[in-house]
N, C-alpha and C positions, 0 to 999 in steps of 0.2 A: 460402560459408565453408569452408575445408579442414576435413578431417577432421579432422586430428592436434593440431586447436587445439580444448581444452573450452570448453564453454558456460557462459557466463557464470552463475553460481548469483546470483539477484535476488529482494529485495523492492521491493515497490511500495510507496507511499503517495501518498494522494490521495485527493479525495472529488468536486470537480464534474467534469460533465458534458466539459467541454475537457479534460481527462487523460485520457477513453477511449480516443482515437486513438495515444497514446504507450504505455497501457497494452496496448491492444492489437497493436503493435509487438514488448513485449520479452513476452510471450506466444509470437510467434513465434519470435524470434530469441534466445532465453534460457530458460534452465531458472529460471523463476517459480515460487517455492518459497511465496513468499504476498504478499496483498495486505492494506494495511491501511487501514482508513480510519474517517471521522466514525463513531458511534453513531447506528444509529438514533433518531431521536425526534420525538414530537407536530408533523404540521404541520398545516394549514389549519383551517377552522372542528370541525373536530368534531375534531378533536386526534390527528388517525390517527397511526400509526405510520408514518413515512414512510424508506426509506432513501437513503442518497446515491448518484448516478449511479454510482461506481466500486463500491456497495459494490451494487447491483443485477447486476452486471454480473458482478462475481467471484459470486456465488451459483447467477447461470443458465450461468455455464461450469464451476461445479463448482469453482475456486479457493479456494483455503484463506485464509479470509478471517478476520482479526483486528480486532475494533474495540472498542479498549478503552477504558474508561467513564472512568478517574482515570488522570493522565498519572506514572506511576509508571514512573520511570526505569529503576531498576535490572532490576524486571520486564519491560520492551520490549527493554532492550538483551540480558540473559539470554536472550530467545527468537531475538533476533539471531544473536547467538554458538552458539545450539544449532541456526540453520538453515547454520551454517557457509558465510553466503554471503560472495559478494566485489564484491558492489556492491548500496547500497542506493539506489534511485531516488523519488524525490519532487518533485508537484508541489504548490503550491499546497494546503496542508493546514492551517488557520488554527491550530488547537492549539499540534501541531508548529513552529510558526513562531516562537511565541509562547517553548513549551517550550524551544528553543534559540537564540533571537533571532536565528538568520540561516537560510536557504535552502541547505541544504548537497548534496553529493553525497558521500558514503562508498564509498572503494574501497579495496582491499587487495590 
């Protein structure tokens, strides 16, 4: 990449285990300002606390990791706009899919 061109400012979202390899890409190749993903919560028989692959992943690298419990708009987009990035990246995030009924990429 030339110098004279900035890096790209990026959030992530995403929660299974097949988004690591992409997450771990713009990790490299981007200034990942945060990642966001599923809530932990209760799996298997004894109801442990279980978190999701990406959100395992941003905590042992240190990533600034958001995962917000009630899908409140105006608060996710607000922390968007204060991470002054310029492209938001997402894969497969059941909420979010739900929250905006389509699969988007956001860049500016």
């Amino acid at each position: 990449m030339p110098t004279n061109v900035p890096r790209w400012k990026v959030v992530f979202m995403g929660s299974p285990e097949f988004a690591l390899p992409c997450l771990q890409m713009l990790q490299k190749e981007t200034d990942l300002l945060a990642v966001v993903s599923a809530p932990d919560k209760p799996a298997g028989r004894g109801k442990q606390m279980s978190a999701s692959a990406v959100a395992q992943y941003a905590r042992e690298q240190g990533l600034a990791l958001l995962q917000p419990n009630g899908l409140n708009r105006r608060n996710l987009l607000n922390s968007f706009k204060a991470f002054r990035l310029m492209c938001l990246w997402w894969l497969p995030f059941e909420c979010f899919l739900r929250w905006f009924g389509t699969c988007r990429l956001w860049a500016h």
